[in-house]
C-alpha positions as CSV (number, residue, x, y, z in Angstrom):
1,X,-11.5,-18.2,25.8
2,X,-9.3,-17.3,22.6
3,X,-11.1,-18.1,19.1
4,X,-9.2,-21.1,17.9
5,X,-6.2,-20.5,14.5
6,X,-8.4,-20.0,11.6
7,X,-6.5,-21.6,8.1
8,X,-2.9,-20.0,6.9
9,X,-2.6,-18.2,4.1
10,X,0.8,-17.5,2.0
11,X,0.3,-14.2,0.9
12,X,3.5,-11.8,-1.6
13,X,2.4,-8.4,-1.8
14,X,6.3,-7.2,-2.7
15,X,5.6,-3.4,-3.6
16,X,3.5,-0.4,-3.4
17,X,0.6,-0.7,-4.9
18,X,0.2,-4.7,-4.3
19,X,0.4,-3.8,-0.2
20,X,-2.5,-1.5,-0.9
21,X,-4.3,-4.3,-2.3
22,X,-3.0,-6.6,0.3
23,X,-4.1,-4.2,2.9
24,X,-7.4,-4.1,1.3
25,X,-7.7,-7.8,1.4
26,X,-7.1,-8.5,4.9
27,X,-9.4,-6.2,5.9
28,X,-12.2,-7.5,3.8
29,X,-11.2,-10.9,5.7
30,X,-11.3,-9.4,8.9
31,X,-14.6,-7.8,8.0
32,X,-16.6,-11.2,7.2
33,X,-14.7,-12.3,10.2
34,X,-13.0,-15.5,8.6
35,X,-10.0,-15.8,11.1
36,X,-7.3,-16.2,8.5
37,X,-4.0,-16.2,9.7
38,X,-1.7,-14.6,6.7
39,X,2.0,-14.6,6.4
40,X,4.5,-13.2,3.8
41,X,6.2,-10.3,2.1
42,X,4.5,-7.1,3.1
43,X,4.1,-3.9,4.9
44,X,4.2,-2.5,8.0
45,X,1.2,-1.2,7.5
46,X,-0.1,-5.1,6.9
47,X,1.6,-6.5,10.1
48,X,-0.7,-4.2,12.0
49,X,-3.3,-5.7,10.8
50,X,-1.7,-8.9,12.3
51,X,-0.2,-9.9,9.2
52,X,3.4,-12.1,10.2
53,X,6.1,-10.8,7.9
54,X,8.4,-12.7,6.3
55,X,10.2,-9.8,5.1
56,X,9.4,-6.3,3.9
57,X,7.8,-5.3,1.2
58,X,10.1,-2.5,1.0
59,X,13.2,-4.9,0.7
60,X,11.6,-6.3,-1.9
61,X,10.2,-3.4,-4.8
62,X,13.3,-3.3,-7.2
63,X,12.7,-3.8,-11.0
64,X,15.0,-4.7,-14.2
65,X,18.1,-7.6,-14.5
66,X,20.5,-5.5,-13.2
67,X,18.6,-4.2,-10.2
68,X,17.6,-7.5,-9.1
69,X,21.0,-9.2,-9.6
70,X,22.2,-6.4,-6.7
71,X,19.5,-6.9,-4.4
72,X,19.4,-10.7,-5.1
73,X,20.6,-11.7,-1.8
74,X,17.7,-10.1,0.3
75,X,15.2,-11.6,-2.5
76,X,16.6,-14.6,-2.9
77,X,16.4,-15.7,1.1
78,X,12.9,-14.1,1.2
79,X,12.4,-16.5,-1.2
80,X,14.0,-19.3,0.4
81,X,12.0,-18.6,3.7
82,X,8.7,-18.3,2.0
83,X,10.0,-21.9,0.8
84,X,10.8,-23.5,3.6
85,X,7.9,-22.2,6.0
86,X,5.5,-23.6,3.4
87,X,7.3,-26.8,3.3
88,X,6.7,-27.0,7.0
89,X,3.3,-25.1,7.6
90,X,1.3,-26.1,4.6
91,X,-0.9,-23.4,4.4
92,X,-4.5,-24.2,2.9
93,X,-4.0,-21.4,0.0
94,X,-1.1,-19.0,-1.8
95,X,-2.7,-15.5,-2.8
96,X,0.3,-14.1,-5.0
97,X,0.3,-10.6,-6.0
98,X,1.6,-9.0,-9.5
99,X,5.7,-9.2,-8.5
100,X,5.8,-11.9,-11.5
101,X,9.6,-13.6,-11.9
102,X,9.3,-14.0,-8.1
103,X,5.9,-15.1,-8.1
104,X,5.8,-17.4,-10.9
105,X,9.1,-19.2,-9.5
106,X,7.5,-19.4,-6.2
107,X,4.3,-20.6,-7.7
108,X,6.6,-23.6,-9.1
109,X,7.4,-24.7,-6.1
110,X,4.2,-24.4,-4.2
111,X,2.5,-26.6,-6.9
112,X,5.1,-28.8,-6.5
113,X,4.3,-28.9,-2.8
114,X,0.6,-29.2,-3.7
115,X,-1.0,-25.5,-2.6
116,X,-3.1,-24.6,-4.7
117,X,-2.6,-20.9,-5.9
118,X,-4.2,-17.7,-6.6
119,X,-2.9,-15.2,-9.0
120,X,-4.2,-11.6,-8.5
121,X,-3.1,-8.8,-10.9
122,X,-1.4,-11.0,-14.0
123,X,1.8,-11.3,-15.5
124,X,1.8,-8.8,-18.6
125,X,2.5,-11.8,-20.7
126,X,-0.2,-10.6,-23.1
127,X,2.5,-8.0,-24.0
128,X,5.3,-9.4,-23.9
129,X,7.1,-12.7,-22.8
130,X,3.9,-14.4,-24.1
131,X,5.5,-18.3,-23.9
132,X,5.2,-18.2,-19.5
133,X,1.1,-18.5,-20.4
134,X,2.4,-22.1,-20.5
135,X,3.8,-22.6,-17.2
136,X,1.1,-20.3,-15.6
137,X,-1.3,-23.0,-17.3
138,X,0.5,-26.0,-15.2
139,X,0.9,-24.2,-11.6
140,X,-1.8,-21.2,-10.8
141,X,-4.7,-22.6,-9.7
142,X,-6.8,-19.3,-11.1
143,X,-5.8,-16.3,-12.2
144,X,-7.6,-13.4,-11.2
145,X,-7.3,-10.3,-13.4
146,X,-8.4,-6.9,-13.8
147,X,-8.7,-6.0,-17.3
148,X,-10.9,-7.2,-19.5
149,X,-9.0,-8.4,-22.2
150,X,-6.7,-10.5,-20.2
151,X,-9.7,-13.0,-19.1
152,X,-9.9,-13.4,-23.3
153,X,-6.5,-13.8,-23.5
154,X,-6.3,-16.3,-20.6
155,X,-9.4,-18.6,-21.8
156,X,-7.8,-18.3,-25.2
157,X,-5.4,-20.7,-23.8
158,X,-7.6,-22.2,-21.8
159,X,-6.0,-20.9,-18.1
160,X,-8.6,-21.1,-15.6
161,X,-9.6,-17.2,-14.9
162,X,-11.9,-14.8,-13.3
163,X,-11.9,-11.3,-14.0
164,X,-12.6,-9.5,-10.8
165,X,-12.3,-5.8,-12.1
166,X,-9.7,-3.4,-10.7
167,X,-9.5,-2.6,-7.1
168,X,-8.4,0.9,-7.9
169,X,-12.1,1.8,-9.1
170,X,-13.0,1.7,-5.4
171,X,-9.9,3.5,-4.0
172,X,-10.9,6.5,-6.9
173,X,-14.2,6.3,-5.3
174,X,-13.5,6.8,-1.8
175,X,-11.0,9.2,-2.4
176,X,-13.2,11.4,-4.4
177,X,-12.1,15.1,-4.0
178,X,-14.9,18.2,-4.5
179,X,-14.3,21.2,-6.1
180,X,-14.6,23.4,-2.5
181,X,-12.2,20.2,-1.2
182,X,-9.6,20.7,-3.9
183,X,-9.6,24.5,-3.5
184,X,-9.1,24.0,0.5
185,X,-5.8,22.0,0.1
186,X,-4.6,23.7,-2.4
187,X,-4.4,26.2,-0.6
188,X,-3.1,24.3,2.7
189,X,-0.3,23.4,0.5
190,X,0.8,27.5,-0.8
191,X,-1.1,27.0,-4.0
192,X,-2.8,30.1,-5.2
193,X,-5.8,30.4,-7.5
194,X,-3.9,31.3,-10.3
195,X,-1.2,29.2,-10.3
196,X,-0.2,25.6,-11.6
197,X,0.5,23.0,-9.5
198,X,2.9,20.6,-10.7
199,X,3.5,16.5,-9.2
200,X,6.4,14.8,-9.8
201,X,6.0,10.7,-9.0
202,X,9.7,9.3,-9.3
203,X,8.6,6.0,-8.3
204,X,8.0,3.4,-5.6
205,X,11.3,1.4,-6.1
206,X,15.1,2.3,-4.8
207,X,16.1,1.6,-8.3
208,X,13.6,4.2,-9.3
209,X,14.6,6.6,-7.3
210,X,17.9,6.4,-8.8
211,X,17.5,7.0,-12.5
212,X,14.2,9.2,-12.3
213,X,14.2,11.5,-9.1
214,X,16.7,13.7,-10.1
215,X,15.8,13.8,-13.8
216,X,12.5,15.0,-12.3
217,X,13.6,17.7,-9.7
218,X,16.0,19.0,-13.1
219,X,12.9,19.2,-14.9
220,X,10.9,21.1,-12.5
221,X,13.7,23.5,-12.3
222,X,13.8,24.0,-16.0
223,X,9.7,24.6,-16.3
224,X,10.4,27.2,-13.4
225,X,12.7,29.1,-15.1
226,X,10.4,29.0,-17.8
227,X,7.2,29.3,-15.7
228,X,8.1,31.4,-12.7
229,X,4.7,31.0,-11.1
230,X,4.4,27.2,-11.3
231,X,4.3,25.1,-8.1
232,X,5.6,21.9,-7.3
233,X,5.0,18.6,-4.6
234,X,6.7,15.4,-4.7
235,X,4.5,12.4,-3.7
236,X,6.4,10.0,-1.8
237,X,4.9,6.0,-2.5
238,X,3.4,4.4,0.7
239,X,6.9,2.0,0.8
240,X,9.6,4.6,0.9
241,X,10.4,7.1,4.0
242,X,9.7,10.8,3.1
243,X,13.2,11.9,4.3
244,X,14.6,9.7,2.5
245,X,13.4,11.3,-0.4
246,X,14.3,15.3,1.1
247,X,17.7,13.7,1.5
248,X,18.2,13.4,-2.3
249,X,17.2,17.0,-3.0
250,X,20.0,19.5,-4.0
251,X,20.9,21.3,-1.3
252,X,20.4,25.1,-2.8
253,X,17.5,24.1,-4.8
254,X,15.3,27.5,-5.4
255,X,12.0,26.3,-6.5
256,X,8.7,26.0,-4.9
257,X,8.2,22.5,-4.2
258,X,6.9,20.4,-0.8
259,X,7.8,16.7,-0.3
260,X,4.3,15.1,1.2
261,X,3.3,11.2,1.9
262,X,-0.9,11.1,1.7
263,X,-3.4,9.1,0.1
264,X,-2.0,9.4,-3.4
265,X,-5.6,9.4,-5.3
266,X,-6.6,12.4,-3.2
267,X,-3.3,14.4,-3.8
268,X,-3.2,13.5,-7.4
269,X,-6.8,15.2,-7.8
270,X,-5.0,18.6,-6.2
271,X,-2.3,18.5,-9.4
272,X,-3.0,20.4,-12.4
273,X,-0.4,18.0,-14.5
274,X,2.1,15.2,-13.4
275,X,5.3,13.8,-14.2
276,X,5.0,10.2,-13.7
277,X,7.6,7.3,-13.6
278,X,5.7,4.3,-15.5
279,X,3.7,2.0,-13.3
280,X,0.3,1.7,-11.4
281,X,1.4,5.8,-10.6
282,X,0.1,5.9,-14.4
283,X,-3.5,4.2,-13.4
284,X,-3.9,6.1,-10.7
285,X,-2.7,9.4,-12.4
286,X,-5.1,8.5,-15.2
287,X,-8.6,7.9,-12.8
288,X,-7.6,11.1,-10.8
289,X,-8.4,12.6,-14.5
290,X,-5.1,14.4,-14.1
291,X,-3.1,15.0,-17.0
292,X,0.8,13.8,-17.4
293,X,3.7,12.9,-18.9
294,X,4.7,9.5,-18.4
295,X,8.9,8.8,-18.0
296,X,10.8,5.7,-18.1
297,X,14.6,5.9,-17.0
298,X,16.8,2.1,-15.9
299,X,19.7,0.9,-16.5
300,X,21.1,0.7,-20.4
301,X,20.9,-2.8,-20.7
302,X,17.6,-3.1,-19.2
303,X,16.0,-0.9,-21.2
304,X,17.5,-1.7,-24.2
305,X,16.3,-5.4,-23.4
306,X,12.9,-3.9,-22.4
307,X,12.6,-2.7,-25.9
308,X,13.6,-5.6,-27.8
309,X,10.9,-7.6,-25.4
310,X,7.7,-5.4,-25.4
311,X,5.4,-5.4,-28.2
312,X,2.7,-2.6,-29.0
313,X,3.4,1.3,-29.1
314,X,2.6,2.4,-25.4
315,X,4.2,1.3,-22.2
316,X,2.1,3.5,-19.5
317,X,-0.9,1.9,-17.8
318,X,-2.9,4.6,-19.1
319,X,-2.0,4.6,-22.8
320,X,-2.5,0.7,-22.6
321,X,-5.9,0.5,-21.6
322,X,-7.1,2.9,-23.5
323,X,-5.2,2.3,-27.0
324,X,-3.9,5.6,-27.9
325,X,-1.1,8.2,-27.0
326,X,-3.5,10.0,-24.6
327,X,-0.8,11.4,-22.7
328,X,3.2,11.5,-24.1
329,X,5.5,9.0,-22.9
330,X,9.6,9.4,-22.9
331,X,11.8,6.3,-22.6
332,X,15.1,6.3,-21.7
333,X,17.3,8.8,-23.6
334,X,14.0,10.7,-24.3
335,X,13.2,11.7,-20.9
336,X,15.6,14.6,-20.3
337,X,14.5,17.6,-18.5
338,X,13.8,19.8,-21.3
339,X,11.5,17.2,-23.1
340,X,9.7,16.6,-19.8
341,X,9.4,20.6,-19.5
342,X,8.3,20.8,-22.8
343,X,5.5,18.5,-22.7
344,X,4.4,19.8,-18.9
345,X,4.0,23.6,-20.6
346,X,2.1,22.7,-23.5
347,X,-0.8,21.4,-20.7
348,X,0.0,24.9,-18.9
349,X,-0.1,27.0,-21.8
350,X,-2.7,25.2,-23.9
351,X,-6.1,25.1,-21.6
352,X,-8.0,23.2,-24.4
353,X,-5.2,20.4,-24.6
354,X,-5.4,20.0,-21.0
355,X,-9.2,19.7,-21.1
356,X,-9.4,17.2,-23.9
357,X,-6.8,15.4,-22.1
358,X,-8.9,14.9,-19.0
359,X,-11.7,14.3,-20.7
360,X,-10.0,11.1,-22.5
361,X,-8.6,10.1,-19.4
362,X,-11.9,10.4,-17.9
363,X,-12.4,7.2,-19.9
364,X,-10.5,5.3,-18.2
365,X,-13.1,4.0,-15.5
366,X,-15.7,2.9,-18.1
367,X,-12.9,0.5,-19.3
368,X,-12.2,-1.5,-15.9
369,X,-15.4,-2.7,-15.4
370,X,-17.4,-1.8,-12.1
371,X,-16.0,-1.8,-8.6
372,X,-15.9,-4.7,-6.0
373,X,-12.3,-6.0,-6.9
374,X,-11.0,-7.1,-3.2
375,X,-14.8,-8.7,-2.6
376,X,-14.1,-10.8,-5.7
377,X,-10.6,-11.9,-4.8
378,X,-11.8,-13.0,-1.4
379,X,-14.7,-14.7,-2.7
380,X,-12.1,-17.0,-4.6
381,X,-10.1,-17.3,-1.4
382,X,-13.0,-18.0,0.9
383,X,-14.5,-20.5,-2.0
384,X,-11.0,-22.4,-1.3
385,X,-10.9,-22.2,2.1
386,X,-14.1,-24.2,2.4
């Protein structure tokens, strides 16, 4: 006899590193064995876990005005769907994951609706855009955040919150690499004991991919000539399709460099340094205790827009939490291929940089609380569902 339809559950995770979590979640549902039936925007990955998608997270993962006003019509009817199945289905609960001018507009309407919402990973509205702490305040039910210092700023304006700590303290710590481990696929990928091994992390997002990849593949090519012996690996994100990425390579390129899709906290660990396109990359980059140089490329009006918008001096994940220039950052017109080469070969030639470097990043974890993130976000769904 089949178990009878547990409760629905409207649940956004629109890009990389929110189908992680959303793939984390499920699981921990399916684990306690609470029959939930969710439905959204998600992965592949998700839908085998029996998630129903509503559309692909992949569709989705675009950032800045001008990128979302070209992929509005894929967006928009995701939204519209998400809408109207709602409308009809009522599901019990909304779990809405970072993605915010989506979220927060579909948050509206599912108020309006009466389902009550969950907010996991926040809005950085402490940073910049601080006036939508208002409408968060009339339609999320709870927000539930991972840094500390958002939970002040949240009960500051008195938001219901939880902090539940981040979930990437337990990915870091399954993903642990040892120092026999790292040496082993190193060498799997071609990378000798005395040489460097560089990543390159263009992003997660088409638009990314766009205004960063090849700025990163020039770079490499410029620490080369510079650095003969260094060796380089692209990490494709979890929502793009690797030869998609080889596609965009130039077609005599004469470096040493391998294009590989893995568990990006275990390859990050095999990297001596990183070039990293701005993002959760950062966070992750940052608790693999590697060091990098952080990039930002979009389109001119965005960023110019971005910088008139953003307060404070960093705008990497890493920086942020920890309050200082740990690791350089290049914005826009700054993040040319020399500069990039430049800052990757003072961490080759300087050993004691590199060193201090990691040891500040090695920080990092002691900031984000302790581990047990997903378990806390399905406590608040499970405390709803009853």
């Amino acid at each position: 006899m089949n178990e009878p339809k547990g409760p629905e559950v409207l649940l956004v995770a629109a890009e990389a590193s929110s189908e992680l979590y959303g793939r984390r979640i499920i699981e921990e549902t399916n684990k306690r064995g609470m029959n939930v039936q969710f439905f959204g925007i998600g992965s592949q990955a998700m839908a085998a876990l029996d998630f129903d998608l509503v559309e692909k997270s992949e569709n989705m993962a675009v950032v800045g005005l001008f990128e979302v006003i070209a992929h509005w019509k894929v967006i928009s009817q995701a939204f519209r769907n998400l809408v109207s199945r709602a409308q009809k289905e009522k599901p019990k609960v909304a779990l809405l994951i970072d993605y915010p001018d989506f979220n927060l507009r579909l948050a509206k309407k599912l108020h309006g609706i009466k389902i009550p919402v969950l907010y996991f990973i926040s809005p950085q509205v402490w940073a910049w855009r601080t006036g939508r702490v208002h409408l968060i305040k009339k339609i999320i039910s709870r927000m539930l955040v991972v840094f500390p210092f958002e939970k002040d700023f949240y009960e500051k304006f008195n938001v219901p919150v939880s902090f539940v700590g981040h979930p990437l303290l337990d990915e870091i710590k399954n993903a642990k690499v040892s120092v026999s481990e790292r040496q082993i696929q190193r060498k799997h990928f071609g990378v000798n004991d005395d040489q460097f091994l560089v990543g390159l992390l263009p992003g997660s997002r088409t638009s990314e991919l766009k205004y960063n990849f090849q700025t990163q593949i020039q770079a490499a090519i410029e620490i080369s000539k510079r650095k003969p012996n260094v060796q380089f690996l692209i990490l494709v994100a979890p929502t793009l399709e690797i030869q998609r990425v080889k596609d965009l390579l130039p077609l005599d390129l004469k470096i040493s460099l391998r294009v590989i899709k893995d568990e990006p906290l275990k390859v990050l660990q095999l990297c001596d340094a990183c070039i990293v396109a701005s993002g959760t990359a950062t966070l992750m980059t940052g608790l693999a205790e590697t060091p990098m140089v952080i990039m930002y490329k979009m389109n001119a009006m965005t960023g110019f827009l971005a910088r008139k918008l953003v307060s404070g001096s960093f705008f990497g994940m890493a920086n942020l939490i920890l309050g200082e220039g740990v690791v350089p950052e290049l914005f826009q017109g700054e993040a040319t291929p020399e500069n990039l080469a430049t800052e990757i070969i003072k961490f080759i030639d300087d050993k004691n940089y590199r060193e201090k470097t990691k040891a500040k990043l090695n920080q990092i974890k002691d900031k984000l609380g302790s581990g047990g993130a997903i378990e806390r976000v399905v406590n608040e769904l499970e405390r709803i569902l009853k």
